[in-house]
C-alpha positions in Angstrom: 0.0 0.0 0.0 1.3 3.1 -0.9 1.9 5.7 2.1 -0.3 8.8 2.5 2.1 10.8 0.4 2.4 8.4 -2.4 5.8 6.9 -2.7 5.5 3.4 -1.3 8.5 3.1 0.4 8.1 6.3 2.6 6.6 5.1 5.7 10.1 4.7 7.8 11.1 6.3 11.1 11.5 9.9 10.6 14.8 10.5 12.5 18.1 8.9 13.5 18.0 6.7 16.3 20.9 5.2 18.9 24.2 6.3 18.3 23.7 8.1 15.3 20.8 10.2 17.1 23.8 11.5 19.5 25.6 12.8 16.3 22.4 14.6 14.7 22.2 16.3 17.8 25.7 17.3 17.8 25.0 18.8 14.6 22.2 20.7 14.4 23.3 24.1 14.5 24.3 26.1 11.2 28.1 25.2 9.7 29.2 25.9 6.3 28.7 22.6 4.6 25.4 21.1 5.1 24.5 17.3 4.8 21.0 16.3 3.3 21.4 12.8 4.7 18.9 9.5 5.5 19.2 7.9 8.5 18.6 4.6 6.6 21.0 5.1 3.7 24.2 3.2 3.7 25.0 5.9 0.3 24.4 8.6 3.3 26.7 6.5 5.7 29.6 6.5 3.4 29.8 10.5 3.7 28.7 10.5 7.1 31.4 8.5 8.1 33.5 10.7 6.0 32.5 13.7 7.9 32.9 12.1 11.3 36.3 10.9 10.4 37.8 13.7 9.1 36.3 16.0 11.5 34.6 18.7 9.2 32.3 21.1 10.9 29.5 20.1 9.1 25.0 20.8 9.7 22.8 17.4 10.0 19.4 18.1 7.9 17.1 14.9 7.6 15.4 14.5 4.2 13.0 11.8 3.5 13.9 11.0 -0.6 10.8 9.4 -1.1 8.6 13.0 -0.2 10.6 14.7 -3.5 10.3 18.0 -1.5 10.3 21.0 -4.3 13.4 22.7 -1.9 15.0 19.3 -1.7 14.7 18.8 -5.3 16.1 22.5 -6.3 19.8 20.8 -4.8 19.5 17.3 -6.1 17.1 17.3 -9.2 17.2 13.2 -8.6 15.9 13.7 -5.4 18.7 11.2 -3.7 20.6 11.2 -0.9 23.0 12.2 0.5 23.5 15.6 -1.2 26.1 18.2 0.4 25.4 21.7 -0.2 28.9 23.3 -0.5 30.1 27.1 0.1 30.8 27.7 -2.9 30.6 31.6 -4.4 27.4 32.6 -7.0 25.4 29.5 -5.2 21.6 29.4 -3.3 21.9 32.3 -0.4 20.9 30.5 2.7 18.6 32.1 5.3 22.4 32.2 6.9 23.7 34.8 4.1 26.4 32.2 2.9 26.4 30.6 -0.6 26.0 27.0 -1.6 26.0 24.5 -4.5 24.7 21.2 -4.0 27.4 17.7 -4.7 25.5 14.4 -4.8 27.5 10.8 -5.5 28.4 9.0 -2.5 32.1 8.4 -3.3 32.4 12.2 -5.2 31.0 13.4 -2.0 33.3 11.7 0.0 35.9 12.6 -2.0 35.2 16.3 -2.2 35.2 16.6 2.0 38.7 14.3 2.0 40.3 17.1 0.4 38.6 19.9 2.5 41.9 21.4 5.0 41.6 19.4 8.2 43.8 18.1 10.9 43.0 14.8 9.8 44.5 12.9 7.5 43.9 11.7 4.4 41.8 8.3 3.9 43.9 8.0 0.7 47.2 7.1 0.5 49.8 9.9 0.0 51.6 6.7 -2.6 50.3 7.3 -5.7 50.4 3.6 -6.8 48.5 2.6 -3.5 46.2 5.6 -4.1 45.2 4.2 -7.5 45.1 0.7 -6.2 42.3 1.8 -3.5 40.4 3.7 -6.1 40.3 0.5 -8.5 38.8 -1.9 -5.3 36.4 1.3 -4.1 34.8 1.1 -8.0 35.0 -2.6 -7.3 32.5 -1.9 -4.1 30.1 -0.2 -6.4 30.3 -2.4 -9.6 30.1 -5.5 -8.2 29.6 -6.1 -4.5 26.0 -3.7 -4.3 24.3 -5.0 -7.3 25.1 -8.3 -6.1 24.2 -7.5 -2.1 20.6 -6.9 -3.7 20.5 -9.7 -5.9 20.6 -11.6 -3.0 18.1 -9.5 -0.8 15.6 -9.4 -3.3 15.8 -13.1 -4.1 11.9 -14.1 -4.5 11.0 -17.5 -5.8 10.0 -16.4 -9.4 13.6 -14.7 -10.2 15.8 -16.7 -13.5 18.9 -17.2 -10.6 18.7 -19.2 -7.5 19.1 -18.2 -4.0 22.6 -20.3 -4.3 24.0 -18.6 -7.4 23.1 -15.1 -5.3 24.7 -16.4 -2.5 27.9 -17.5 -4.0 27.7 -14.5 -6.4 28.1 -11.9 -3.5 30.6 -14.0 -1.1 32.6 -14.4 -4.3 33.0 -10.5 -4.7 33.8 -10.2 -1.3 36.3 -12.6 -1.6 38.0 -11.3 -3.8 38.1 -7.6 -2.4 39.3 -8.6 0.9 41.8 -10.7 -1.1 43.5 -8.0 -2.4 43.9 -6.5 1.6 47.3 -5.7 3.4 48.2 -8.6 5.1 49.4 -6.1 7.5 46.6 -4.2 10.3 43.4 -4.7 10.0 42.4 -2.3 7.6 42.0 -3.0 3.9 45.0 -1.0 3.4 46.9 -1.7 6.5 47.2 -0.2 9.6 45.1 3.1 8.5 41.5 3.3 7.8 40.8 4.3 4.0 38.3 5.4 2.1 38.7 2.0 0.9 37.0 0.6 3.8 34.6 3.8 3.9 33.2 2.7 0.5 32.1 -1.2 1.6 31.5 -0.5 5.6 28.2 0.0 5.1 26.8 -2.6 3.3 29.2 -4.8 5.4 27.6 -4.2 8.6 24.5 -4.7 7.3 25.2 -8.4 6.1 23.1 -9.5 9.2 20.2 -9.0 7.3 20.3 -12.2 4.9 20.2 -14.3 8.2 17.3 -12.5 9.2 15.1 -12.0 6.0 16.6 -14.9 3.7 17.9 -17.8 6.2 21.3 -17.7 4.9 23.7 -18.3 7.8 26.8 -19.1 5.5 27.4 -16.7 3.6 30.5 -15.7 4.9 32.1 -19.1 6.5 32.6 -19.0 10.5 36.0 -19.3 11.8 37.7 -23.1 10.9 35.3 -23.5 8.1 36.8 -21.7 5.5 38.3 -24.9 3.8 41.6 -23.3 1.2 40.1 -20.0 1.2 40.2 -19.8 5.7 42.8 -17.4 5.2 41.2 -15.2 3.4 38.2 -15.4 4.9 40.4 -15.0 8.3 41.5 -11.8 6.8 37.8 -10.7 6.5 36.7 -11.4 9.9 39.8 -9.4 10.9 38.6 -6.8 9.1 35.1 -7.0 9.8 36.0 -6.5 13.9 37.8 -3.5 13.2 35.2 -2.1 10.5 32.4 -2.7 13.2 34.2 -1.1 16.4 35.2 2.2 14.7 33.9 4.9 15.9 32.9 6.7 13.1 31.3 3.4 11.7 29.5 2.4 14.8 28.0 6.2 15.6 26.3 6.8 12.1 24.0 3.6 13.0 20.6 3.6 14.1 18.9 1.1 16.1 18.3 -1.9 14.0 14.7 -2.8 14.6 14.0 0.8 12.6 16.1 -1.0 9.4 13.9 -3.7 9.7 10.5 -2.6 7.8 13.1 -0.8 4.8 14.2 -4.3 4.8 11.2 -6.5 4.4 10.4 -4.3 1.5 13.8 -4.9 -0.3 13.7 -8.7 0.6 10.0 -8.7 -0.5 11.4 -7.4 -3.8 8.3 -4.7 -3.2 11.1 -1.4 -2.6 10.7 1.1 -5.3 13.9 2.7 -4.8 16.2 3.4 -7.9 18.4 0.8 -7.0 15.6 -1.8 -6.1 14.5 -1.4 -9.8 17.6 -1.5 -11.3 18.0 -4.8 -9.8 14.4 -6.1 -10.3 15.9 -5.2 -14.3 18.7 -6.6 -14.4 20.7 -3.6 -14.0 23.3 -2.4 -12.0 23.9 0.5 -9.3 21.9 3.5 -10.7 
């Protein structure tokens, strides 16, 4: 049933919850960059964490994408999220008198705020080799490891590909990206935390939700039974650990029993996002 404002898909808690409720609160007041974000979104999550790691001074404004606002749409014409509205000269005048163009693209928006001066450093290697090498594996995230995360959530009997050939699909990619790790640290490129790891946290520490909506409780093999590949898949649980107890991670989540209706939807193969209809198509990320 479509929600009293049309879009299907719209009915979802209106505001962050848990640790990432703490954050919006820090982050209410006016700042020069301003982040149109989803609580629900891991797109949103990959800038968030962005923000939170690099320690920008940033606003928190929540936008339900599925409402297609008029105001929202003036910055995003797509409607998506997130979208950072930059100071930027000859942009929108805020009510705060300062000047903004709007950026939208996960990975360009995470990009963009890397650069931004900060006493952080960068989540890209200062190696230009490495630095090209982490940009080939975060395309990897988005060409291959998403599309194939939601062929496996939106598995329904009546699909051309079994729940198996999903399964095996996904933990293939996965494979092979944590394959191409430092064996040194815990991060994907070593001891530091990239935006390597940035671009597949989110859907990573959402993998609990094949368990819960699809049954599958092997999709990444438990410890000892990993066969020739238990290194590797050692290597990912190492990962995994750190991934889930950063801070920056961990704090940009909500409570997970507000995930679960967005959820059902997606494994229902009922969602009407862009990407849930590229994948009920056959095609990939949008």
């Amino acid at each position: 049933m479509p929600s009293a404002n049309g879009h299907p898909d719209a009915d979802l808690h209106p505001l962050a919850t848990g640790p990432a409720h703490k954050i919006v609160e820090a982050h209410k007041g006016p700042a020069p960059h301003i982040l149109y974000s989803g609580w629900f979104c891991p797109f949103v999550q990959r800038s968030w964490i962005t923000l939170e790691e690099k320690q920008i001074n940033y606003q928190y404004i929540e936008i339900n994408p599925y409402h297609k606002d008029p105001e929202f749409l003036k910055l995003n014409p797509r409607g998506l999220v997130p979208t950072l509205a930059c100071p930027v000269p000859g942009g929108t005048k805020g009510e705060d008198g300062v000047e903004r163009k709007p950026l939208i693209e996960s990975n360009i928006v995470s990009e963009y705020l890397d650069a931004l001066p900060s006493d952080q450093p960068s989540l890209f290697s200062d190696d230009l080799y490495t630095r090209a090498r982490q940009k080939i594996w975060i395309d990897f995230v988005g060409t291959r490891i998403i599309s194939a995360f939601h062929r496996l959530l939106q598995h329904t009997s009546d699909k051309p590909y079994s729940m198996d050939d999903a399964k095996f699909e996904l933990r293939g990619h996965l494979k092979s990206w944590i394959s191409e790790a430092s064996n040194e640290g815990d991060f994907w490129s070593g001891q530091e935390f990239s935006m390597t790891d940035v671009s597949l946290a989110p859907w990573a520490v959402r993998l609990w939700v094949y368990e819960h909506f699809k049954g599958v409780k092997d999709l990444i093999p438990t410890e000892g039974d990993g066969g020739e590949d238990e290194k590797i898949w050692s290597r990912w649980r190492r990962w995994i650990h750190a991934i889930q107890a950063r801070d920056s991670v961990k704090n940009t989540l909500s409570d997970q029993e507000h995930y679960l209706p967005i959820y059902q939807r997606y494994a229902d193969d009922k969602a009407q996002s862009e990407l849930a209809k590229a994948t009920r198509s056959g095609r990939g990320v949008p």
